[in-house]
Wavefront OBJ file of the C-alpha trace (Angstrom):
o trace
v 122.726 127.738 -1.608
v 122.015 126.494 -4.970
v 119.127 123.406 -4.847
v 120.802 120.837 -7.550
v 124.367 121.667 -6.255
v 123.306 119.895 -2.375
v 121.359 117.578 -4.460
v 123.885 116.555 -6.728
v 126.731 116.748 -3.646
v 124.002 113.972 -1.316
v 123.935 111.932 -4.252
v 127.808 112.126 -5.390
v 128.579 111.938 -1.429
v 126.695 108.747 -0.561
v 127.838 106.877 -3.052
v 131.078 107.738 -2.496
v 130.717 106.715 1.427
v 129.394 103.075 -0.043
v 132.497 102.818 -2.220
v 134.874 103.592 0.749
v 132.356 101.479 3.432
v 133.326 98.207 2.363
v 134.900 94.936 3.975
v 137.760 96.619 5.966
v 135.614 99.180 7.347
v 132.727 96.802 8.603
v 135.001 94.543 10.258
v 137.801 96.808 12.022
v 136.492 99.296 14.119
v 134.575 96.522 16.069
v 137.768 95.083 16.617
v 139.935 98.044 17.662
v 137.482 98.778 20.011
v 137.522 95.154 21.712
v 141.281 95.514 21.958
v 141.426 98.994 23.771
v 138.653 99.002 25.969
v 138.641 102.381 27.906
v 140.968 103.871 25.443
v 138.215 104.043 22.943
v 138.835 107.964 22.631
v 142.381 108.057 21.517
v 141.642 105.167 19.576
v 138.986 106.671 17.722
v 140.847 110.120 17.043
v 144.135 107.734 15.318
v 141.713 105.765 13.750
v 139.354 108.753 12.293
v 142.677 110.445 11.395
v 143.639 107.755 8.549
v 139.861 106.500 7.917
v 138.405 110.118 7.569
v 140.702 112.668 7.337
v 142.794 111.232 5.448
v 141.000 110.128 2.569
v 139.228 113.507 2.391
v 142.671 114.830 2.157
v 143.362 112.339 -0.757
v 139.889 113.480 -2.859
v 140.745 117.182 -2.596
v 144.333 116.607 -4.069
v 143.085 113.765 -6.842
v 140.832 117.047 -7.401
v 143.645 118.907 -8.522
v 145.551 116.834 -10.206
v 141.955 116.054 -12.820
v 141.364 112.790 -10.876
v 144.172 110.887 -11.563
v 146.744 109.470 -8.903
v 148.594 108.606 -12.322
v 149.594 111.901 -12.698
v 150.091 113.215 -9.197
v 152.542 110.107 -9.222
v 154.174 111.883 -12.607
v 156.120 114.542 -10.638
v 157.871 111.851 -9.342
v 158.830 110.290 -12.523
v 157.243 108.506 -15.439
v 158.471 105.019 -14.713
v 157.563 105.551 -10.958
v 154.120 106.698 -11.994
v 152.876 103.297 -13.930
v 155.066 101.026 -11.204
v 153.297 102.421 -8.543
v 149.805 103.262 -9.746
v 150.058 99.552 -11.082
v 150.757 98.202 -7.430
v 147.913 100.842 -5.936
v 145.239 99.384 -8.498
v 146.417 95.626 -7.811
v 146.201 96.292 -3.877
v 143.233 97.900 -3.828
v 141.576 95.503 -6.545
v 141.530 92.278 -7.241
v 144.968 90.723 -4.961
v 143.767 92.597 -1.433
v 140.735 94.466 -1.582
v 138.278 92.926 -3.631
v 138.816 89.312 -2.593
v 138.578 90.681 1.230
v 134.877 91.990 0.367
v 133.837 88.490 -1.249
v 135.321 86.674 1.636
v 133.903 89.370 4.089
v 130.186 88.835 2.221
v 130.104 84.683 2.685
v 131.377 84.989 6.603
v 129.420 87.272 7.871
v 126.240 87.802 4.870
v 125.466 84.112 3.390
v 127.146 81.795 5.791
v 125.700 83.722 9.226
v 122.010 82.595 6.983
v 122.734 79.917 5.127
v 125.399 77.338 7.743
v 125.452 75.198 5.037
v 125.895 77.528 1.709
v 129.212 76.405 -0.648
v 131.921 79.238 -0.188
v 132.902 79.168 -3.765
v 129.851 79.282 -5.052
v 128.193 82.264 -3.283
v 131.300 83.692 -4.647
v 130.827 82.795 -8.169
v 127.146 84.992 -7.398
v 128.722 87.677 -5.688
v 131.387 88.485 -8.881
v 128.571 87.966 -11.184
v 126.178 90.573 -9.956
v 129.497 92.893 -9.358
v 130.185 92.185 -13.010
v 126.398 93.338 -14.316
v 127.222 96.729 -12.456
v 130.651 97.243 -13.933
v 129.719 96.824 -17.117
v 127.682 99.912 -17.326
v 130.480 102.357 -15.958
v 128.241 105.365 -17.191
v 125.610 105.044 -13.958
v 127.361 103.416 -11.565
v 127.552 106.415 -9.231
v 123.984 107.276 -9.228
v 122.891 103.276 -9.011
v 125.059 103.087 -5.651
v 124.196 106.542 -4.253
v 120.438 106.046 -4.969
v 119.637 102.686 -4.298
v 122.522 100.509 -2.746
v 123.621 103.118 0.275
v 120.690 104.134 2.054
v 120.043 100.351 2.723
v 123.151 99.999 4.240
v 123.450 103.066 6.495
v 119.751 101.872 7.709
v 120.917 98.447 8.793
v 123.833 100.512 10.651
v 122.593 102.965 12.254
v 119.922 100.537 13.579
v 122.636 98.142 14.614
v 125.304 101.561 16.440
v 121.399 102.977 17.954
v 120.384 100.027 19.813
v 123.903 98.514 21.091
v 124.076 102.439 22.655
v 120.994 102.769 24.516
v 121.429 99.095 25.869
v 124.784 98.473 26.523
v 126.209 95.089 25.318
v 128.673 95.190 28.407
v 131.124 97.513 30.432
v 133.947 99.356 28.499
v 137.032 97.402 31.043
v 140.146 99.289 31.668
v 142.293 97.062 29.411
v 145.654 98.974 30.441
v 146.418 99.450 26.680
v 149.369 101.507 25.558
v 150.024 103.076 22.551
v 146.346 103.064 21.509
v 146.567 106.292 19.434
v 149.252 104.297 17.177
v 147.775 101.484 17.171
v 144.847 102.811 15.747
v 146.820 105.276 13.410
v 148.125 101.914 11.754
v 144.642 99.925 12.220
v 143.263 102.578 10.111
v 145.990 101.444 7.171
v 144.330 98.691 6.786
v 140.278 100.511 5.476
v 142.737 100.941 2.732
v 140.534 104.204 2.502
v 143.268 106.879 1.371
v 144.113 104.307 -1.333
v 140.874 103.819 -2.218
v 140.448 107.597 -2.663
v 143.261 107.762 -5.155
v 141.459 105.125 -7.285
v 138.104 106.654 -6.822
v 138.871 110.179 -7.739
v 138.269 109.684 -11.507
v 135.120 108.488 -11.120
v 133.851 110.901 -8.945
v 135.606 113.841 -11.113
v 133.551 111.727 -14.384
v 130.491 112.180 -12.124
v 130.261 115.905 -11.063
v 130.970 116.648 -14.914
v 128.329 114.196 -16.227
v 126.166 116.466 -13.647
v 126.789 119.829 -15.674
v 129.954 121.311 -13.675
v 132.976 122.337 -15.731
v 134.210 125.150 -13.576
v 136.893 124.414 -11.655
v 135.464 126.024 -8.984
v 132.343 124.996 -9.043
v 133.310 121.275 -9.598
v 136.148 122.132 -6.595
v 132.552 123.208 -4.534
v 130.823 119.909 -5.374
v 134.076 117.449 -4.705
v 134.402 118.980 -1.428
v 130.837 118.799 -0.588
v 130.625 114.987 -1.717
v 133.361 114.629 0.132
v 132.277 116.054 3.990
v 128.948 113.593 3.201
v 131.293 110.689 2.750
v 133.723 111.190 5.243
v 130.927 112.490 8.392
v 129.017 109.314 7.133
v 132.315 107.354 7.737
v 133.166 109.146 11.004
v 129.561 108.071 12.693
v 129.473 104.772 11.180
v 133.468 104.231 12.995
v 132.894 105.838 16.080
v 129.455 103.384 16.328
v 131.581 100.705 15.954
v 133.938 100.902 17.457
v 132.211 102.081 20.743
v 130.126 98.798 20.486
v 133.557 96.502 20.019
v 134.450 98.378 23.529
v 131.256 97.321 24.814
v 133.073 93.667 24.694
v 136.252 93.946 26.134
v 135.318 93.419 29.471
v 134.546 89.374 27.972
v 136.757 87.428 29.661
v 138.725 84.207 28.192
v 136.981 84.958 24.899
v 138.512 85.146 21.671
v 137.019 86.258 18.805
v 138.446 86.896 15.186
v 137.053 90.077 13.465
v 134.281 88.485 11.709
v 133.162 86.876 14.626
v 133.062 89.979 16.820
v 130.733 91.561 14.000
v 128.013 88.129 14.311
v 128.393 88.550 17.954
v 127.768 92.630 18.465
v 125.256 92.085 16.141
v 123.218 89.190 17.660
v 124.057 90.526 21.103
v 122.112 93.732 19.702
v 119.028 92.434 18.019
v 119.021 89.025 19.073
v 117.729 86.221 16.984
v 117.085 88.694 14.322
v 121.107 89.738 14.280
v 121.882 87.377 11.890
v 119.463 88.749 9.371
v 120.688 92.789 9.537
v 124.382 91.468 9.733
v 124.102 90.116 6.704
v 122.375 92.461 4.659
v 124.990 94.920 6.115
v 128.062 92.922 5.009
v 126.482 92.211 1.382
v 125.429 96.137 1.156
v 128.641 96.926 1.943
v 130.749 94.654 0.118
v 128.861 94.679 -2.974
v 129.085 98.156 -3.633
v 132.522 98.443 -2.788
v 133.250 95.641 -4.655
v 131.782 97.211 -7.873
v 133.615 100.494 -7.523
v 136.986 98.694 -7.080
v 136.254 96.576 -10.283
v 135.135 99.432 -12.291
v 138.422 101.702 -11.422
v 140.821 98.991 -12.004
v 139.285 98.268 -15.204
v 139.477 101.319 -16.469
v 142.857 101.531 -15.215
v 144.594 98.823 -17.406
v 142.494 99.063 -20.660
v 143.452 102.985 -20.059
v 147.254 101.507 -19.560
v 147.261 99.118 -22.770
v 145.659 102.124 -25.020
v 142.600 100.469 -25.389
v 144.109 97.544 -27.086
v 142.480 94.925 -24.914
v 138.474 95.855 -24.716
v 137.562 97.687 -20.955
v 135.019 94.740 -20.823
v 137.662 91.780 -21.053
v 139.542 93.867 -18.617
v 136.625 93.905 -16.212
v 136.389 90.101 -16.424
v 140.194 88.733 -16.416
v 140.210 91.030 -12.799
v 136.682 89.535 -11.692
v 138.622 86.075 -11.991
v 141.984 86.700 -10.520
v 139.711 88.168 -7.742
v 137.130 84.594 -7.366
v 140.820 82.970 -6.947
v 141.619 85.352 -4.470
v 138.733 85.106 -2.810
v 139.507 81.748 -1.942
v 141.177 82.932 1.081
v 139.472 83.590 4.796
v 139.152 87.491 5.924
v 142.086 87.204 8.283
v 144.979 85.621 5.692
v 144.125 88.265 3.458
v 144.531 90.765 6.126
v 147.876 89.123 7.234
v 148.898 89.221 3.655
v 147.562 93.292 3.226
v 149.437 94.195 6.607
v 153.308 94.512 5.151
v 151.965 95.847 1.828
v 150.358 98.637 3.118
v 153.228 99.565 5.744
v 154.987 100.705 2.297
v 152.325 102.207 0.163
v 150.532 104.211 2.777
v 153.201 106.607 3.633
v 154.074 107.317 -0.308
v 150.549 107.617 -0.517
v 150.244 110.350 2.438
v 153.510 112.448 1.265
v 152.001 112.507 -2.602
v 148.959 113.980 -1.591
v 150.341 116.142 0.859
v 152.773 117.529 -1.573
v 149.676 118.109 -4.422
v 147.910 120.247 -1.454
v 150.645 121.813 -1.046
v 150.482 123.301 -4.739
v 152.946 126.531 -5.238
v 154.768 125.679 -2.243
v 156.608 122.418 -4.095
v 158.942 124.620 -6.297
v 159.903 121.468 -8.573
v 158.865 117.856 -9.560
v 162.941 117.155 -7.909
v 161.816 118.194 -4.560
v 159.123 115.692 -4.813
v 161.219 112.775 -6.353
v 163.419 113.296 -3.862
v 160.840 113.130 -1.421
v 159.123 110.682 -1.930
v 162.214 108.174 -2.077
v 163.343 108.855 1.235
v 159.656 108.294 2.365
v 159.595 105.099 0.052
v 163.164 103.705 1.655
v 162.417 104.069 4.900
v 159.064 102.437 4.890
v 160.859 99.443 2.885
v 163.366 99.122 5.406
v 160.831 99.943 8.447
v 158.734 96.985 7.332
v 161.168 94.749 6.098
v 162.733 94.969 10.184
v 159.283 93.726 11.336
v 158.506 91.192 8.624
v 162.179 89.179 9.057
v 163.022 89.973 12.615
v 166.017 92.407 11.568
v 167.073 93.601 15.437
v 170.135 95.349 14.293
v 167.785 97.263 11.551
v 164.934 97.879 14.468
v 167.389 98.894 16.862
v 168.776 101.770 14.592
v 165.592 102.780 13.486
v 164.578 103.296 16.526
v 166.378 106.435 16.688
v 163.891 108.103 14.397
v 160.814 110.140 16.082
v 157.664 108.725 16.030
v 159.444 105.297 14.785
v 156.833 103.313 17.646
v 154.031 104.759 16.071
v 154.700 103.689 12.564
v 155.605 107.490 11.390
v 159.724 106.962 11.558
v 159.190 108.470 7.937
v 157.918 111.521 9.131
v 160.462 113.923 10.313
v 162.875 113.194 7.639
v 160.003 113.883 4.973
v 159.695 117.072 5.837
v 163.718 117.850 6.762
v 164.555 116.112 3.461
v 161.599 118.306 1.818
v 162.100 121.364 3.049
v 166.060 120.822 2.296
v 165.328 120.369 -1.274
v 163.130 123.264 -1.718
v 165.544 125.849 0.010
v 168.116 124.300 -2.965
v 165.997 124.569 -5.524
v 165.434 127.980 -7.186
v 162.401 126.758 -9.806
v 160.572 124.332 -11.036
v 161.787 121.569 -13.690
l 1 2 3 4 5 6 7 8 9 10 11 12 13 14 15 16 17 18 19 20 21 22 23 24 25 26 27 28 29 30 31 32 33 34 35 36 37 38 39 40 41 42 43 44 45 46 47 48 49 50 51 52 53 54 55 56 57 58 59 60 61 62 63 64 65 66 67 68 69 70 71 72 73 74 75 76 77 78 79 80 81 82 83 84 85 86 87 88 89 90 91 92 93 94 95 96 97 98 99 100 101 102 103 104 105 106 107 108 109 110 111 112 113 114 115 116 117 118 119 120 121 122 123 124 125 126 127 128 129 130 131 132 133 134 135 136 137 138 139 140 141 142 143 144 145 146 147 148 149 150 151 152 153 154 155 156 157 158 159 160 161 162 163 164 165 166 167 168 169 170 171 172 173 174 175 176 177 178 179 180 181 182 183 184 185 186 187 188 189 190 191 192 193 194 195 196 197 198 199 200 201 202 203 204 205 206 207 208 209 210 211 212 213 214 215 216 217 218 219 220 221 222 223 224 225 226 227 228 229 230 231 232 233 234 235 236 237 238 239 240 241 242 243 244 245 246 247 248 249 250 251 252 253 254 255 256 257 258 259 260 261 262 263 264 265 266 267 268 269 270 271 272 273 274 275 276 277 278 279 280 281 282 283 284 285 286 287 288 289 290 291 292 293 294 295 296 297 298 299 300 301 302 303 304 305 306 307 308 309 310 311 312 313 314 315 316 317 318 319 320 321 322 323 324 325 326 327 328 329 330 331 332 333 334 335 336 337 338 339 340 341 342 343 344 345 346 347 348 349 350 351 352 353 354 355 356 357 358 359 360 361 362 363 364 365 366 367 368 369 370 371 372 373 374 375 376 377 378 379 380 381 382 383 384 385 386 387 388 389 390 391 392 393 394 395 396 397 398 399 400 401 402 403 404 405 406 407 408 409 410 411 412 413 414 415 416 417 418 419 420 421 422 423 424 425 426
């Protein structure tokens, strides 16, 4: 195989495993694992499904469609394509996402060294060195795969290495139900397969900065990238979440997900836990942090036809994000939970429809589609979020409704409906 192509895919598929390995991905496999106990394996298989598979999925089909979820989005319609790509970039930058890594960073980087550090002023530092990288769009791949990544999966692997070989406790037979779904859901919440829709144009930007026009060649390079990123993601997960496990046999102790990190980690290395869980956290957050910022900059100075300058772009979003910010880890992730319970699923139908290529006869069959998918996940979460028992109690008549997938049948009865009506494309 060709030298500079697995060169160029290590590089490109590092850095794309430090921007998905960020907050959400530190912090919740830990925690899944706590809750099930002995039904780590299912757990880990839902989990893997939307925090690997998933996302690798959603780079292959931002692939085809040149990088862009904008225009994946299109075949829906044009109004539909800058709604939700807006909402997308705002999630997954500076109202969810980005905020959750700065707030991630103090708890378990500065504060676990510093007791006494000032919240909002380690997050003043963190935006400002997130800012210096963003600024220089051109090498931010290359800075994060060469420099930033193999820092991070050091302090990981060290951590995932020693908490196997000496156990922090027995895995206890928690009599958990459901831990598949559970974990399907938990997995929403990496906000990975968004992430990958955001993070497709800079990847695509990357493997052509590297010499590769080809489609197929770039198609050879994306993919590769991509298997680094995702196997990276799979150990670093299963490591986790086999050490969170490790702790459910803790009785009368509750821990939120931050605090399960500190205590894995100082369980594992001792006094000297404190020190690798914070360089972890910072690795991590930072670099995701910096990829988020970058995308959603280009985004909206993309959006306003270059009207408003990408580097006024880059800091209005690095402020809406410090306000964010000042939020703990677990209100933003009560505030991400509903939100994601209706983008994920439009998410998961778009790309499955753009890998589906010749088989989608017309941008119709997709509209129509991806509505259904859209109003049933609206009225899905909206039943959970205000109590609705009339609306839970007839949704319940959907397959795969208790494990968040009610959407799922009539996707592919609605789609496959549409297509046998539909003679050609628009």
């Amino acid at each position: 195989m060709n030298q500079k192509l697995v060169k160029d895919s290590l590089v490109i598929g590092f850095a794309l495993f430090a921007m998905f390995f960020g907050a959400g991905n530190l912090i919740f496999p830990a925690f899944l694992g706590n809750m099930v106990g002995d039904q780590f394996f299912p757990a880990l298989i839902g989990f893997l499904l939307t925090g690997v598979g998933l996302p690798l999925l959603g780079i292959l089909a931002c692939s085809r469609a040149e990088g862009s979820y904008e225009l994946m989005a299109s075949r829906v319609g044009p109004l539909f394509s800058k709604v939700s790509t807006t909402i997308l970039i705002l999630a997954i930058g500076p109202i969810i996402a980005i905020p959750r890594t700065a707030s991630t960073t103090f708890e378990l980087g500065i504060a676990t060294l510093f007791p006494g550090a000032n919240a909002l002023l380690t997050t003043l530092i963190f935006f400002a060195i997130c800012l210096f990288f963003v600024l220089k769009p051109t090498s931010i791949v290359d800075l994060i795969g060469k420099f930033l990544t193999p820092g991070l999966l050091t302090v990981l692997v060290l951590i995932i290495i020693k908490g196997i070989i000496m156990p922090i406790g027995e895995i206890a037979p928690l009599g958990v139900e459901g831990a598949f779904a559970l974990s399907f859901k938990e997995g929403y919440q990496t906000m990975d397969v968004i992430a990958a829709m955001i993070f497709g144009s800079i990847i695509l930007s990357s493997v052509r900065a590297k010499g590769y026009e080809d489609r197929q060649s770039m198609s050879k390079v994306i993919l590769m990238s991509g298997m680094v990123s995702v196997i990276g993601l799979a150990i670093v997960y299963g490591g986790l979440m086999y050490l969170g496990a490790q702790t459910s046999s803790l009785d009368s102790v509750t821990f939120s997900r931050t605090q399960l990190v500190m205590y894995i980690t100082k369980s594992v290395f001792g006094s000297f836990g404190s020190i690798f869980l914070s360089v972890s956290a910072i690795l991590a957050c930072l670099t995701t942090a910096v990829a988020l910022l970058t995308a959603s900059a280009t985004f909206f100075t993309r959006l306003f036809n270059d009207r408003i300058p990408y580097a006024v772009h880059a800091i209005i979003l690095t402020v809406i994000s410090i306000l964010m910010a000042t939020n703990d880890v677990d209100s933003i992730i009560a505030l991400a939970g509903p939100a994601l319970d209706v983008i994920y699923p439009v998410v998961i139908v778009l790309i499955a429809l753009t890998l589906l290529g010749g088989w989608v006869k017309s941008n119709r069959v997709v509209a129509i589609t991806v509505y259904v998918v859209l109003g049933l996940s609206l009225l899905t979460t909206c039943a959970t979020l205000f109590d609705i028992t009339a609306l839970k109690a007839i949704l319940a008549y959907l397959p795969f409704n208790e494990m968040g997938l009610g959407w799922c049948l009539p996707a592919i009865l609605v789609f496959l409906t549409a297509t046998l009506l539909t003679k050609s494309n628009d």
